[in-house]
C-alpha positions in Angstrom: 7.0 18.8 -16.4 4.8 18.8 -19.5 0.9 18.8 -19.1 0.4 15.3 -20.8 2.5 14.1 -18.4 1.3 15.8 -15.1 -2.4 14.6 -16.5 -1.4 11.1 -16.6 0.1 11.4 -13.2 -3.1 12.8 -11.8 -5.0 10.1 -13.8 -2.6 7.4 -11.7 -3.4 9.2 -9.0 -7.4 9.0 -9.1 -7.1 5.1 -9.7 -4.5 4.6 -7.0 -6.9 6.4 -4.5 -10.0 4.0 -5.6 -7.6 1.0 -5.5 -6.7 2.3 -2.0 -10.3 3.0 -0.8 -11.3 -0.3 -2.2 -8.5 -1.9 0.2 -9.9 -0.1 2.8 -13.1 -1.9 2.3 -11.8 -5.2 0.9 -10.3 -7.6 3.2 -7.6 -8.7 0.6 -6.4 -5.8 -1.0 -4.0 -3.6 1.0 -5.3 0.2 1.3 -1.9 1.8 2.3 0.6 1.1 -0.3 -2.4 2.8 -2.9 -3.1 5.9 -0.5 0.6 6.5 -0.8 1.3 5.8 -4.6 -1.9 8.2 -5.4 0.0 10.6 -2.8 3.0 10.3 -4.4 1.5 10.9 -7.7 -0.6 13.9 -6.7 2.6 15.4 -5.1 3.5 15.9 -9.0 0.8 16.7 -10.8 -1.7 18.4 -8.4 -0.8 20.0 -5.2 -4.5 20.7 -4.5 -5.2 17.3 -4.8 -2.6 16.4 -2.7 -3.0 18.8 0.3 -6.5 17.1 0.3 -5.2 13.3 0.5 -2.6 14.5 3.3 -5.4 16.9 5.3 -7.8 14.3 5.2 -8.7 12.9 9.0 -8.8 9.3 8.0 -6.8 8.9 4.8 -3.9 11.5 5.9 -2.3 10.0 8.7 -1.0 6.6 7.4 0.3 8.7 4.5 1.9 11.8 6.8 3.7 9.1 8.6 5.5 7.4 6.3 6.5 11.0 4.7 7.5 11.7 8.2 9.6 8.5 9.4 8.7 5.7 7.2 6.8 4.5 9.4 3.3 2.1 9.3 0.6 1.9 11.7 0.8 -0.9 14.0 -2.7 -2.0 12.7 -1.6 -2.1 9.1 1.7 -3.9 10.2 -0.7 -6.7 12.0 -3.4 -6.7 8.7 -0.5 -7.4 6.3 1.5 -9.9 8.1 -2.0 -11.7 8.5 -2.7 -11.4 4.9 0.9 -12.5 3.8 0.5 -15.7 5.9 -3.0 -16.5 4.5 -1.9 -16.3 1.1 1.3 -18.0 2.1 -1.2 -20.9 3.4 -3.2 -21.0 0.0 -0.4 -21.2 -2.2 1.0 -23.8 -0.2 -2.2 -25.9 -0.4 -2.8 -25.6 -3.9 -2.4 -28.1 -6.0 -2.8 -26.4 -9.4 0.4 -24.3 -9.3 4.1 -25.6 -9.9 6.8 -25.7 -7.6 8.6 -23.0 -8.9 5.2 -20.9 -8.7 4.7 -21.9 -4.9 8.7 -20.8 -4.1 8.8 -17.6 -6.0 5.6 -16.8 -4.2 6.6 -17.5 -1.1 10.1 -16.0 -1.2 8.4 -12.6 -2.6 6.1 -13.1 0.4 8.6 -13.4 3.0 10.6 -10.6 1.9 7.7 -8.6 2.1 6.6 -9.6 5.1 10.5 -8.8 6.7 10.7 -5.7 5.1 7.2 -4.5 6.9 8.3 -6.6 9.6 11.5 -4.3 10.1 9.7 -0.8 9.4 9.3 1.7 12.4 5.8 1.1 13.8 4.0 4.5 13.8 2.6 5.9 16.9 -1.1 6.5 17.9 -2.3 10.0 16.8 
């Protein structure tokens, strides 16, 4: 793989991780998905930076899990259904967006919601 390339991987990396700290700060943004995008890209351009990620006590586990069986914590599972149904409940009641806005929100959100709905629920550590 060329350098440009593995620096703009590690660059994606960096700002997935913030996104993904931020998420686990911020009640609206989701934490996981980012930990294991900035994973993924780490896993390519820097395995130091990715041994760190997977090692780390709080940020590792999610991410090892997944790797391991796909699987998400059942915490994460509970915080993103949650989320999905709140936002499901605020596009409904708004009146600013179009129809076609409000369905092809809500039919993204559902199959989101099945698919992490239908994922193995990862056990305690």
């Amino acid at each position: 793989m060329s350098l440009a390339i593995r620096y703009l991987l590690a660059a994606l990396g960096i700002a997935t991780l913030c996104l993904g700290l931020a998420g686990l700060i911020l009640p609206v943004v989701p934490g996981t998905p980012f930990l294991l995008l900035s994973a993924a890209c780490f896993s390519r351009s820097s395995a130091r930076f990715e041994t760190w990620l997977v090692e780390h006590p709080k940020l590792g586990p999610p991410i090892s899990a997944w790797r391991q069986s796909r699987a998400i914590p059942k915490s994460a599972k509970r915080l993103a259904l949650a989320a999905m149904v709140v936002s499901s409940i605020v596009v409904l009641t708004s009146a600013a967006l179009p129809a076609i806005a409000k369905v092809a929100t809500l039919v993204v959100l559902a199959a989101s919601a099945a698919y992490v709905a239908t994922r193995p629920t990862a056990a305690r550590r």
